[in-house]
N, C-alpha and C positions, 0 to 999 in steps of 0.2 A: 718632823717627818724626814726622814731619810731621800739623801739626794744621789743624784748619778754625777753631779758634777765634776767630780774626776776623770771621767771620761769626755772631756769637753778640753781644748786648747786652754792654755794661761790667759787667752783674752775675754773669753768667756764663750766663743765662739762654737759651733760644732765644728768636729773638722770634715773636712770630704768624705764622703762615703766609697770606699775601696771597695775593686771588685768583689771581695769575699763580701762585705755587708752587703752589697745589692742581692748576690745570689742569697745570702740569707731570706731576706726581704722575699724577693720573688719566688723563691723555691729553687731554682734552678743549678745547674752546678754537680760538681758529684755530691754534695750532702743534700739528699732527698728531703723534700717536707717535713718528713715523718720525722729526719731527725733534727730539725730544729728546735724541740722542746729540749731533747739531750743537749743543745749546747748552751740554750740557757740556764738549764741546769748547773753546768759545771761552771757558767757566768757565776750566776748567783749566790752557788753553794760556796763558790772559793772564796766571793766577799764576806759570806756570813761566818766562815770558819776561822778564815784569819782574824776577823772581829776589822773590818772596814766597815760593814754592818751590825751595830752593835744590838746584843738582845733588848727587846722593847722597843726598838725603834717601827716604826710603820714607813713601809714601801709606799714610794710614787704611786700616784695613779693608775690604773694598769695601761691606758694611753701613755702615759709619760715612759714607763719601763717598756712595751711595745716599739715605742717609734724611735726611741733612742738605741735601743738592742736591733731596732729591725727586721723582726718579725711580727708572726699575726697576732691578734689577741688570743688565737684558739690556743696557738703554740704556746705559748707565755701561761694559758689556764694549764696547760696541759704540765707544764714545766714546779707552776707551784703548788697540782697534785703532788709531783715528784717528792718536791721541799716537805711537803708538808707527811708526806708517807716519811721521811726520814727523822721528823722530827724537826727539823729546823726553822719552819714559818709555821703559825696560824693565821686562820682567818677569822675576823669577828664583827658581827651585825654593828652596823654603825664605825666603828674605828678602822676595817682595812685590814691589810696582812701584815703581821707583827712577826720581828724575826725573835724568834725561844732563846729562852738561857739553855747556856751547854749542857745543863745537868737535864732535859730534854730530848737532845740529840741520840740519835741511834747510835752508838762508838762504833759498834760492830760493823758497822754497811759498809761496802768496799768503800763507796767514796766518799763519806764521810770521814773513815781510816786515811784514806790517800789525801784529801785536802787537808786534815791536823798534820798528816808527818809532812807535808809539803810547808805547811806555813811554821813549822816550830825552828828555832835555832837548833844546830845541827846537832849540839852534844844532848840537849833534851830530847831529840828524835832517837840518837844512838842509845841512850839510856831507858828510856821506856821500851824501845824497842828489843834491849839485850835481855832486859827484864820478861816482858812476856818471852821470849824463846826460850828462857831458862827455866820459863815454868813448863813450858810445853813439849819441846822440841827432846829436852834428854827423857823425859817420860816417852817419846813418843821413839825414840831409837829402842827403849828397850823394852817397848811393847815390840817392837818388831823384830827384836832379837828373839823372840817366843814366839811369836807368829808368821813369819815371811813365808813365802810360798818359794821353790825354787825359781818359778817365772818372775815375782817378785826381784828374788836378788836378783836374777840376769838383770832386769830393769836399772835397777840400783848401778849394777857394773858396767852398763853401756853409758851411763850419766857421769859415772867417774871417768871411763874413758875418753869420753865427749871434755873434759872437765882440761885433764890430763892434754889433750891437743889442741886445745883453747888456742887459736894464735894475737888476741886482744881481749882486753877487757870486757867485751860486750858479747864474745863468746863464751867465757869464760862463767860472765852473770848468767847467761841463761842456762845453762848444764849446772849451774850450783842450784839456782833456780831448780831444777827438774828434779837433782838429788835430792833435794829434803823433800819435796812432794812424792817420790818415792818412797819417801822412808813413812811419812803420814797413810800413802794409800797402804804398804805393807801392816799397818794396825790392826786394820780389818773393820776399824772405828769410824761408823758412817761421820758420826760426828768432827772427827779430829781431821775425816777427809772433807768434809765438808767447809771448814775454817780455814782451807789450803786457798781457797775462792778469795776469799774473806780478806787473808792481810799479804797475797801475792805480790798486790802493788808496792806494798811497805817493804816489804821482803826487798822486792826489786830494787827499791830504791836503797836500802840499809847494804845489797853486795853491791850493787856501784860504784858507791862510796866508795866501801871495801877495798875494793878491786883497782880503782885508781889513786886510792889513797898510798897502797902500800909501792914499796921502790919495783918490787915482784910481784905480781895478782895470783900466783899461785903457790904464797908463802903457803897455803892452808892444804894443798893438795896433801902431803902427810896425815895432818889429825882429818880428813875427810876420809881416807883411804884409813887410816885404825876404826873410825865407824863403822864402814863396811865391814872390813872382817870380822867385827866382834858381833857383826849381824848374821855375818855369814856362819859362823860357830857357834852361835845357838848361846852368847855369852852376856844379857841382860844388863850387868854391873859394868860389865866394859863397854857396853854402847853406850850406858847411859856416861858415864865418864868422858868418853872420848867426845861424844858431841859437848859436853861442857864444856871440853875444852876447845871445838873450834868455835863456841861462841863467846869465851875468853878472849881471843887471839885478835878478833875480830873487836871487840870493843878495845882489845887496845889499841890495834891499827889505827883504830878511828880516834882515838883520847885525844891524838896531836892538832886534827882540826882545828882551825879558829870557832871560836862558839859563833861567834856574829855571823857565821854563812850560817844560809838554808840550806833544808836537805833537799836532795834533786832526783 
């Protein structure tokens, strides 16, 4: 049976309960009742994803996972609804809640998405992650080189501008951020806008990287701005082109990383 004891001092001891677990506990605090199943959620889902809870094993008591997390039982049922809508635990008469093999798990659920690229070593996260954009992202520039609306591109060009006066990295992620989402809602593809939800997080965290990896965060402003225009010219072959190549530029930025860090 699967234990908490990692969260317990080297003597075996519990350690003090800090203001945040009391307001857990009690409800009080700025995170409202309501959301204390969300934050066992993202307790539990991160053990089970990095595999600190490995599939088949069965979870503590729900008293024992309760008192130790510090919240109610209601929260905690409430929380491995959650788990178990994703895929990640069952429950079963007589044995308890069991955590699933991956091949189980919903891939696609934000936070499912977000706790794999969070627990993977950094070149596996940059490498899956160059992979899906490469299936997706250049199709999806030159669907919109066909489709944009003019209010579309203004959108597009205020994100490049936004991009363009970036004055740090964390300005810089969020207008790159906004640009491909841009470029996804110009599709007109409920679907393709709708997976913008989906791997936002990864996203985020894949230009971060990006962005503090390289000596300059806006080595990519060029191949972002040949996107735009070959969207803005109604030129399909060139959009799809030119975004393969800032998601080229971009995995190599990232190639020099040490594998052994996590993605952030």
């Amino acid at each position: 049976m699967a234990s908490f004891q990692s969260d317990r001092d080297s003597d075996g001891a519990k350690p003090a309960r800090t203001a945040f677990a009391r307001r857990l506990r009690t409800g009080t605090g700025p995170m409202a009742s309501r959301n204390l199943h969300g934050h066992v959620v993202q307790l539990l889902g991160q053990r089970i994803v990095s595999g600190k809870l490995q599939p088949g094993e069965v979870l503590p008591p729900e008293a024992v996972i309760a008192e130790e997390m510090a919240v109610s039982r209601t929260s905690l049922r409430e929380a491995m609804k959650v788990l178990s809508s994703k895929g990640l635990v069952e429950a079963r008469p007589k044995v308890g809640t069991r955590v699933r093999d991956a091949r189980f798990w919903n891939q696609l659920d934000a936070d499912v998405l977000a706790w794999r690229c969070s627990s993977m070593p950094t070149m596996d996260f940059v490498e899956k992650l160059s992979e899906m954009r490469e299936i997706i992202e250049p199709a999806a520039a030159a669907s919109a080189a066909h489709r944009r609306s003019a209010a579309q591109l203004k959108r597009m060009q205020v994100t490049l501008d936004a991009m363009e006066a970036a004055a740090d990295p964390e300005s810089w992620t969020s207008a790159d951020l906004d640009f491909h989402e841009a470029i996804l809602v110009a599709t007109g593809n409920e679907l393709l806008i709708s997976l913008f939800s989906v791997i936002e997080g990864a996203l985020n965290s894949y230009f971060t990287m990006s962005a503090h990896t390289a000596s300059n965060f806006k080595y990519s402003l060029p191949q972002h701005r040949a996107v735009l225009h070959a969207i803005r010219d109604k030129e399909p072959e060139a959009a799809r082109k030119a975004m393969l190549k800032v998601i080229a530029d971009a995995r190599a930025s990232l190639s020099s990383k040490p594998q052994n860090e996590k993605a952030r």
